[in-house]
N, C-alpha and C positions, 0 to 999 in steps of 0.2 A: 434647592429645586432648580431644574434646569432651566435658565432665562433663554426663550428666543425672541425673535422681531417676528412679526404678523406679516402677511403681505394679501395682497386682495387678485385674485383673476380665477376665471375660469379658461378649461380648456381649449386651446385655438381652434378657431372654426378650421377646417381643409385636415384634422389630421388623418392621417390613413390609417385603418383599421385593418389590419391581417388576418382572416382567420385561417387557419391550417386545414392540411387539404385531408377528402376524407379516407377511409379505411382502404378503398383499392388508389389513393396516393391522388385522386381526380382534383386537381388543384381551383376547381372553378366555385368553391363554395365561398363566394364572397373573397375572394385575396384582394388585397387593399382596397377598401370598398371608403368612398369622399363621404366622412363627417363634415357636416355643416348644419348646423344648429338651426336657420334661417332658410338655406339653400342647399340644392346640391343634391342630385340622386341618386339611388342605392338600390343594387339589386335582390330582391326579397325572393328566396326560396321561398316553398309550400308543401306540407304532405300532413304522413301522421306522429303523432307524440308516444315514447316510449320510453322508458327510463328503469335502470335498475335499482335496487333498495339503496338506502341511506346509510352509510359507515356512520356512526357518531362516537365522538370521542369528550368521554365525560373528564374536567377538567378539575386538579385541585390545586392549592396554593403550592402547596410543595415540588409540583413540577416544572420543569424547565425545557425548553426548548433551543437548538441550534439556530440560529438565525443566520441566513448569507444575505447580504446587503448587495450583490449583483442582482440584477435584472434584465430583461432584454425585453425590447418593446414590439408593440403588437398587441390587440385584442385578441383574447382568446388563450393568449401563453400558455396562462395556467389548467385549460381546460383538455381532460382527456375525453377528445372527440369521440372516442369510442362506445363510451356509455354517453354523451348526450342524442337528444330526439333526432333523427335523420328528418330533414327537412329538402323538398324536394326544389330545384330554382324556380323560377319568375322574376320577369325585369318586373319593377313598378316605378313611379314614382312617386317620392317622399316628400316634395317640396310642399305640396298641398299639407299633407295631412299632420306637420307638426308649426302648422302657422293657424290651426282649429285652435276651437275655443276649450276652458276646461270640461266645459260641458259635454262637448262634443269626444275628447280625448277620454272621458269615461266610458261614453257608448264604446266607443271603440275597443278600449282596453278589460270594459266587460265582454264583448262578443267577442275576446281571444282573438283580435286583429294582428298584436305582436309577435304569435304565433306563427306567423307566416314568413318569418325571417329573423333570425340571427341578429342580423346587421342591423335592421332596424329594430329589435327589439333594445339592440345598445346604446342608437340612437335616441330612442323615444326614452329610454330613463336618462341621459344626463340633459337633454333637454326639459323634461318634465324633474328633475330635481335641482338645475341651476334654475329656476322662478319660482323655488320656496321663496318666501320672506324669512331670511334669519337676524340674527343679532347681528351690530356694525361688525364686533371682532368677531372674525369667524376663521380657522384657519382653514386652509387652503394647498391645496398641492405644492405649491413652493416651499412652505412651512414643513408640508412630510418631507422633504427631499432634504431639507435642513436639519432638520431633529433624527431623519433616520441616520443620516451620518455621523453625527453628532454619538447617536446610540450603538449603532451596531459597527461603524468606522466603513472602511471605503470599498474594501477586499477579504477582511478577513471574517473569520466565523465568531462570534461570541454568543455564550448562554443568557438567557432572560426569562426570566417569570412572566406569564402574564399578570397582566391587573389583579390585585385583590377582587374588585367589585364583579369580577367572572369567577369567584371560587364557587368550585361544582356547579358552574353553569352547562346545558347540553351545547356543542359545537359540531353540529352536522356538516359534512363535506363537501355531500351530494355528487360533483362531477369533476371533482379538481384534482391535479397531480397532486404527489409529493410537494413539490417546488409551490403549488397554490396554497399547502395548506399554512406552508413556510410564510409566505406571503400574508395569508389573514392573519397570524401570531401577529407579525411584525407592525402591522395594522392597527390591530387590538391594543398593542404594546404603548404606538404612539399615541393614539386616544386617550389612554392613559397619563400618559406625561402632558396632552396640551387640555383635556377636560378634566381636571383636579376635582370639579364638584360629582362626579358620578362617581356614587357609591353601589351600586347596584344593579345590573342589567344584563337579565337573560338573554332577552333577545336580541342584542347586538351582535355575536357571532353568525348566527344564521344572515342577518339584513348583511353582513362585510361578505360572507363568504358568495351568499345569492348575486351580488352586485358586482364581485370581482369574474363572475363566469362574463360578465359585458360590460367592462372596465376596459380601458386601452392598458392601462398597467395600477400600481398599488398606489399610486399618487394621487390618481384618480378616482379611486374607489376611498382613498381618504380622503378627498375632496368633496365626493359625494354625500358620503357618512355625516359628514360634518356639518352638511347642510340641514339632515335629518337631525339629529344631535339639540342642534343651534334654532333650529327654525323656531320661528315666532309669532305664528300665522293663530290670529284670536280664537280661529273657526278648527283649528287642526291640527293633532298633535301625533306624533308619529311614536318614542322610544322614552317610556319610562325610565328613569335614570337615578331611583331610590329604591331599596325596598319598600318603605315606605308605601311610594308611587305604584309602584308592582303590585303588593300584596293588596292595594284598592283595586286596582283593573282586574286584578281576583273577584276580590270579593263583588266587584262590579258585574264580571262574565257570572257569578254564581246567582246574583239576584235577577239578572236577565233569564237566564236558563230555570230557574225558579219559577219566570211567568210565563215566559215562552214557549217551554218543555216541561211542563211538569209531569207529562207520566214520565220520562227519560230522569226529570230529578228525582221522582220518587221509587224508579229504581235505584238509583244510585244512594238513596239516603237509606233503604232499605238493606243493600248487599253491601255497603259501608260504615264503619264505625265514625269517620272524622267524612264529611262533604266537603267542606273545603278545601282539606289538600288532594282530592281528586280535582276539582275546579284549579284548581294552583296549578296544574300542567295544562293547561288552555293552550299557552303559547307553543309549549312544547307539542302537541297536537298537530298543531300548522306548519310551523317550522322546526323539525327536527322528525318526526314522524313519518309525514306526509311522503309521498316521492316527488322527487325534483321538479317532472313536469306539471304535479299539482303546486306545490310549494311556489313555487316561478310566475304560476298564473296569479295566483292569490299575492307576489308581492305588484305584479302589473296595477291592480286593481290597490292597493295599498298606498304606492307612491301617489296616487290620483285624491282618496278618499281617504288616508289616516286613519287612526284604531278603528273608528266606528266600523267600519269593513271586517275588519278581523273578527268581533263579538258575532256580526251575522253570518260569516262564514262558517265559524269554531259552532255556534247554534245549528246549522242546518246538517252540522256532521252529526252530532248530538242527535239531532232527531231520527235522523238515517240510521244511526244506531241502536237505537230503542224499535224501530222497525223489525233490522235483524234480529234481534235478543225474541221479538211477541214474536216474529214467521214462522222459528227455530224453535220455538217454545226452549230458551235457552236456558239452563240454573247457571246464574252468572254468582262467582264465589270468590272472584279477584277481578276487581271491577277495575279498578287501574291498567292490571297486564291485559283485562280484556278490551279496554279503551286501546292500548297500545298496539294491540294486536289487528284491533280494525280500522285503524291509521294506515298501519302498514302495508295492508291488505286491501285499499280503498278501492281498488280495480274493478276486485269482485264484487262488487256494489252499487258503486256509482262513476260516471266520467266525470270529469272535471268540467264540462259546459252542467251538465247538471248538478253539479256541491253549488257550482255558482247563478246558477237560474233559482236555483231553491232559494239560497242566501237574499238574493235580493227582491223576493218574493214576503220575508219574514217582515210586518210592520212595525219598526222599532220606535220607540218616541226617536222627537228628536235629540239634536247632537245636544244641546243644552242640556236636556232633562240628564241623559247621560251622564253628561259633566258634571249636574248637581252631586245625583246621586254619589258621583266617584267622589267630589269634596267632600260628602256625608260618610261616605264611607273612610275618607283619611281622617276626619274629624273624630270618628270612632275609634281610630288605631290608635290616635293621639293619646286618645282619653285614656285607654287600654297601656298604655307602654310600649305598644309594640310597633318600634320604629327601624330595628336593626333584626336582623336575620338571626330567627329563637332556634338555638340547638336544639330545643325539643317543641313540636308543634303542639303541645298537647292545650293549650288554652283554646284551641277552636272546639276542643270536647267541653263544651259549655254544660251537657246534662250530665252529671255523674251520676254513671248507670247503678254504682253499689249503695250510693246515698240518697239519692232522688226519692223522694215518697210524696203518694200521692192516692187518696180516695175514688179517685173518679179513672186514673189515665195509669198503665205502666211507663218504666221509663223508656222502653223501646218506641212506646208509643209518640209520648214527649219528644222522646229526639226527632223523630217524623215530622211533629209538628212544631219541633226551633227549627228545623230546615227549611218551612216554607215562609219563614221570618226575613226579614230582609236583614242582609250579611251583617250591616254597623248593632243591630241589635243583638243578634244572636250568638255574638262573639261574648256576651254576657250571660252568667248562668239566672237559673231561674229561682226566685225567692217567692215563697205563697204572701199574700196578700190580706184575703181573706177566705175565708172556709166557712160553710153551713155549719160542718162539723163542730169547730170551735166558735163561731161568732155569732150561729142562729140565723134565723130565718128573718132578716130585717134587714129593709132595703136602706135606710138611716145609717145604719151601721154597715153596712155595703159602701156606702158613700163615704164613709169617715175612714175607712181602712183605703180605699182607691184612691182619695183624693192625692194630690203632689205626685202621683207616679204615672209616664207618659211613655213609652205604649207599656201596652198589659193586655193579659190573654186568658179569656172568660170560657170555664171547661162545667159543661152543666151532663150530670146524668140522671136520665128521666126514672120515673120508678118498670117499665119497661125492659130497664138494662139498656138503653140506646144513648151514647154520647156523643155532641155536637157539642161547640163555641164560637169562635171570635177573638180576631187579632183586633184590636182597635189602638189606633195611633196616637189619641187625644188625651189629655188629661178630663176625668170627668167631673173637674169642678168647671169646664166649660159652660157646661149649663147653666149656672150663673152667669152669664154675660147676657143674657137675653133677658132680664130683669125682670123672671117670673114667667115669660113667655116660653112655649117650649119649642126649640128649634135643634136641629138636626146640625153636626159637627163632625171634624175628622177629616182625613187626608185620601185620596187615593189609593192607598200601601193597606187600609185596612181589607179583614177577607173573614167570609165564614168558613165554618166548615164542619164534616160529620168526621167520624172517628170507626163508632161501631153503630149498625154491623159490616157499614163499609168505611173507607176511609177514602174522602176526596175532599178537595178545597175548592171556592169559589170567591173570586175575586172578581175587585172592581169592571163592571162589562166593557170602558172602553181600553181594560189593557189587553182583552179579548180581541175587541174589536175597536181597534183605533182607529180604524176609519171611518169613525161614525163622529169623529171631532177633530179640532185638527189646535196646535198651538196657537194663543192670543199673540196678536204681534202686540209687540213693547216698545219704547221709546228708549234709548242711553240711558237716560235718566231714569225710567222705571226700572230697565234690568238690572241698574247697579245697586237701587234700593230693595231688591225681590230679596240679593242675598243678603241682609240684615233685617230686613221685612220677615212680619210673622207668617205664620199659618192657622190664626185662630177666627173663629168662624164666627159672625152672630146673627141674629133675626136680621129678616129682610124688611127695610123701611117704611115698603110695602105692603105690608101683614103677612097673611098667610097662605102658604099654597092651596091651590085646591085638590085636593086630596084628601081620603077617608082618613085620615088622622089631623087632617089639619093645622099639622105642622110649619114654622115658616122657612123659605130657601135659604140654604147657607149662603153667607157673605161676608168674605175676610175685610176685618179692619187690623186697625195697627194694637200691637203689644209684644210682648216679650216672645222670643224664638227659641224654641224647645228643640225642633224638629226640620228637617232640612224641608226649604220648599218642591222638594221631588214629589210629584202625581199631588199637588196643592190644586185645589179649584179652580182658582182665579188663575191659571195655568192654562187653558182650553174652555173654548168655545162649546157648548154645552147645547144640546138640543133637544132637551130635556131635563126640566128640575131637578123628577123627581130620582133622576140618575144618579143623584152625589148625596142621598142621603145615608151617610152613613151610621151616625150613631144617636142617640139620643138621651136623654132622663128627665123626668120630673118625680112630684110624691106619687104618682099614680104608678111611677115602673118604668120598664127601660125598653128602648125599641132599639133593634142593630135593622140599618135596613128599613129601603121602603120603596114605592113607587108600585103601587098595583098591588101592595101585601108587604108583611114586614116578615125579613130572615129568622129573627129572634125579637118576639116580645114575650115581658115576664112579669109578671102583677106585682103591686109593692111589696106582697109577703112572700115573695121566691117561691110560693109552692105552683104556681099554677103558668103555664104560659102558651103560645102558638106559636108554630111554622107554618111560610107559605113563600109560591116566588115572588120575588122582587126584582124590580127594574135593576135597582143599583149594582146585585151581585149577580143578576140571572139564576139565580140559584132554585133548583126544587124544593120540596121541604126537606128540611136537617134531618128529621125523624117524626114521628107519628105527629100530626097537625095539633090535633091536641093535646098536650100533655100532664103528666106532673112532675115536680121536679123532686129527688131524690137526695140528690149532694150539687150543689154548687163552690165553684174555687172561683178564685184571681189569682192571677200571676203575674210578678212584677218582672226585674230584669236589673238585676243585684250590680249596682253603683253603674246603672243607664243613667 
């Protein structure tokens, strides 16, 4: 392996920045314009944004590249001014606005301030990426200058593969010569050789190639990278660097888009065979799709705010799109090339101040809940095997459509309803449980077949013909913990829902409406025990709520962890009981749901039960208020 020495500095304050002059040769657009980090000001053109489609070049192991090891310095080298935005001039000055705070550099870099200039948009990314927090060794510009000579020699031309960990990665161009694209290879390449632990990473050609369009040269834009790479910051993570890592911020974007768009998911799960690997190009959506002058804004806002930005930008496209598809009354029958196609196409739809007014309009939890989630979700892959890049993706088709059988649901239906599951679950297929059909009408026997299995999804059809259920999260030998007393259990992530004669889900109200609670602040000490800390729920010490069931409030104590604490109670301040009650049992029958009416109650002998709204789900009734029941199932989630 190639041994180098590390060294530490960033780029000297005063260097001059060149950018070249434009189409009719007017040399005044920024030529050597004073970097300084601190001081020093800079003239910012102004107008409007334009840009043409996106060349991308899909990479495999087997290809090779020419690499020239010259360079000639100057911001902008690599860029053909021709297809970037024409930007019109203004003096400004810069001293002020990159000595603001972070706070302040976001308003900024949300309302498209960088916009306004060139020069200062080159400015404001290595200022706002030299005060990441990264690890002590970090390489650093001097380091590429040593390794690339080292690699490609001083003068002359030699071939080089990139990294394994970019096989068949997208590499978007956007606005760059020949000579730039040469440049990001040779980037790529050293990455390679000084960060040995990354195995995996789509989206690092797009972050080198976007960075080198406001890079003074390659040195720098590995210098940049590196910090992104490296950074260390508790609160903010930039560049997945496993598949592993990857295929959770998948599964992550798929369970956000699950709550946040679900008519958008339930077209896609409907004109889809596999959800997942449509969710699996998220990134490629943003970067690689998009066009330049969106792509650029979204990394402004990116360097500032870390992934969490990306999920709400990549969602408010999603939504935008589901729009098109209902105006157009569209029959979408390749849902991918049609996602592809309205990336491309995003002009005719929306501007880029509005993708990003929308985006941060979307109430996301916060970044923690987030982050749980995404541990929950590698925790699943773990469990699964699937840690390395599967030649065949076919383990996300969790329902097999020719084996599946089922009383109540088809399996077209089922797959509908594993897609509103959350991603670490439904990567597992589904095993029955229990059945009326074979187990009889006894709630005893209900509980001895459910018991030991956490979550499970309860599929009831009325005599009617009308089918409703319920996702629940809990194990239901929780009911045992309130020592006879009957108290309400379960997590957030549970949801009812109807099937026929329509098909919609209802979930917990404040993922609806999160701004009707807000996160519990925590102490070090509390967050660190939250993640080995349970989710199990019991009576309030208190007695019992008041409410027509009588039920007592949930209140997590300590025991064993089943389940990740994502959308857990004791998580948010609550202002309202009977909002969190989600599930229940005793001998008398099972209640999903409550506060004002219960979603699903069912009499101890399964034949008989009511629908009505509830606080917890907001939901209307599932189907006819009164019912009988027909067939009842459980379903588990085969080696969850």
């Amino acid at each position: 392996m190639l041994q180098v020495g590390l060294s530490f500095s960033s780029c000297p304050e005063g260097t001059a920045i060149d950018f070249p002059s434009d189409k009719s040769g007017n040399q005044s657009r920024c030529n050597s314009v004073l970097v300084n980090s601190e001081e020093g000001d800079m003239e910012a053109p102004q107008g409007t944004i334009s840009s043409p489609p996106i060349s991308v070049v899909i990479t495999s192991e087997a290809e090779t590249w020419d690499i020239d090891a010259s360079s000639c310095m100057g911001s902008g080298q690599f860029v053909d001014w021709d297809k970037m935005p024409e930007l019109d001039q203004e003096t400004k000055s810069h001293r002020e606005i990159l000595s603001k705070t972070t706070r302040e550099l976001k308003k900024l870099a949300r309302e498209g301030y960088w916009t306004t200039s060139h020069s200062l948009r080159a400015q404001a990314y290595h200022h706002i990426i030299q005060h990441i927090p990264c690890r002590l060794v970090t390489p650093d510009a001097l380091v590429y200058k040593d390794v690339a000579i080292r690699l490609f020699g001083k003068q002359n031309v030699s071939s080089h593969p990139l990294p394994e960990f970019l096989e068949g990665c997208f590499m978007p161009m956007y606005c760059l010569t020949r000579e730039g694209t040469t440049a990001v290879k040779k980037i790529l390449i050293c990455i390679g050789n000084l960060f040995p632990d990354i195995t995996y990473c789509p989206i690092l050609p797009a972050i080198v190639t976007l960075l080198l369009h406001y890079n003074e040269d390659e040195a720098q834009c590995f210098d940049n990278v590196s910090h992104l790479i490296a950074c260390n910051d508790s609160h903010i993570s930039y560049i997945d660097q496993s598949f592993l890592a990857h295929k959770a911020s998948c599964m992550t974007f798929g369970d956000l888009a699950n709550k946040h768009c679900p008519t958008a998911h339930r077209l896609i799960a409907s004109a889809s065979e596999n959800v997942s690997e449509v969710y699996s190009e998220w990134l490629t959506w943003l970067f690689g799709e998009l066009p330049f002058d969106y792509a650029i804004r979204i990394l402004d806002v990116y360097l500032l705010e870390g992934q969490k930005v990306l999920y709400r930008i990549a969602l408010a496209l999603l939504r935008q799109y589901k729009l098109l598809v209902t105006s157009r009354e569209l029959e979408v029958t390749d849902i991918k090339g049609d996602l592809q196609a309205f990336m491309q196409n995003i002009r005719e739809h929306m501007t880029v101040d509005k993708l990003l007014e929308r985006a941060f309009g979307i109430r996301l939890f916060s970044r923690k809940e987030i982050w749980l989630l995404q541990m929950a979700n590698r925790k699943a892959l773990l469990e699964k095997g699937i840690t390395m890049v599967q030649r065949r993706q076919s383990f996300h088709l969790a329902v097999d459509m020719m084996k599946f059988s089922s009383t109540i649901v088809t399996a077209q239906e089922m797959r509908i309803i594993w897609s509103w599951i959350p991603e670490r679950f439904s990567l597992f297929p589904p095993v029955l449980l229990f059945s009326t059909s074979d187990d009889g009408y006894s709630l005893q026997r209900f509980y001895s077949c459910c018991e030991g299995y956490e979550p499970t999804v309860l599929l009831l059809k009325t005599t009617r013909e009308e089918v409703c259920g319920a996702f629940l999260t809990s194990d239901w030998n929780e009911r045992k913990r309130s020592g006879g007393t009957s108290s309400f259990f379960g997590t957030g992530e549970c949801f009812v829902f109807s099937v026929r004669p329509e098909m919609e889900r209802y979930e917990w109200v404040f993922i609806k409406k999160p701004e009707l609670t807000k996160a519990v602040p925590r102490s070090p000490r509390q967050r660190s025990s939250s993640l080995s800390s349970p989710t199990d729920i019991s009576s309030s010490p208190n007695g019992h709520v008041a409410s027509s069931n009588h039920l007592s409030v949930p209140v997590l104590q300590r025991g064993k962890v089943r389940l990740s604490p994502f959308l857990a109670i004791r998580h948010f301040l609550l202002p309202s009981k009977t909002a969190s009650m989600f599930m229940s049992g005793t001998q008398e029958g099972i209640i999903i749901g409550g506060g004002g009416g219960q979603a699903l109650c069912i009499d101890a002998d399964l034949l008989h039960g009511r629908t009505e709204h509830c606080e917890t789900f907001d939901n209307p009734p599932l189907c006819e208020e009164n019912f009988q029941v027909q067939l009842l199932e459980v379903w588990g989630f085969q080696n969850a």
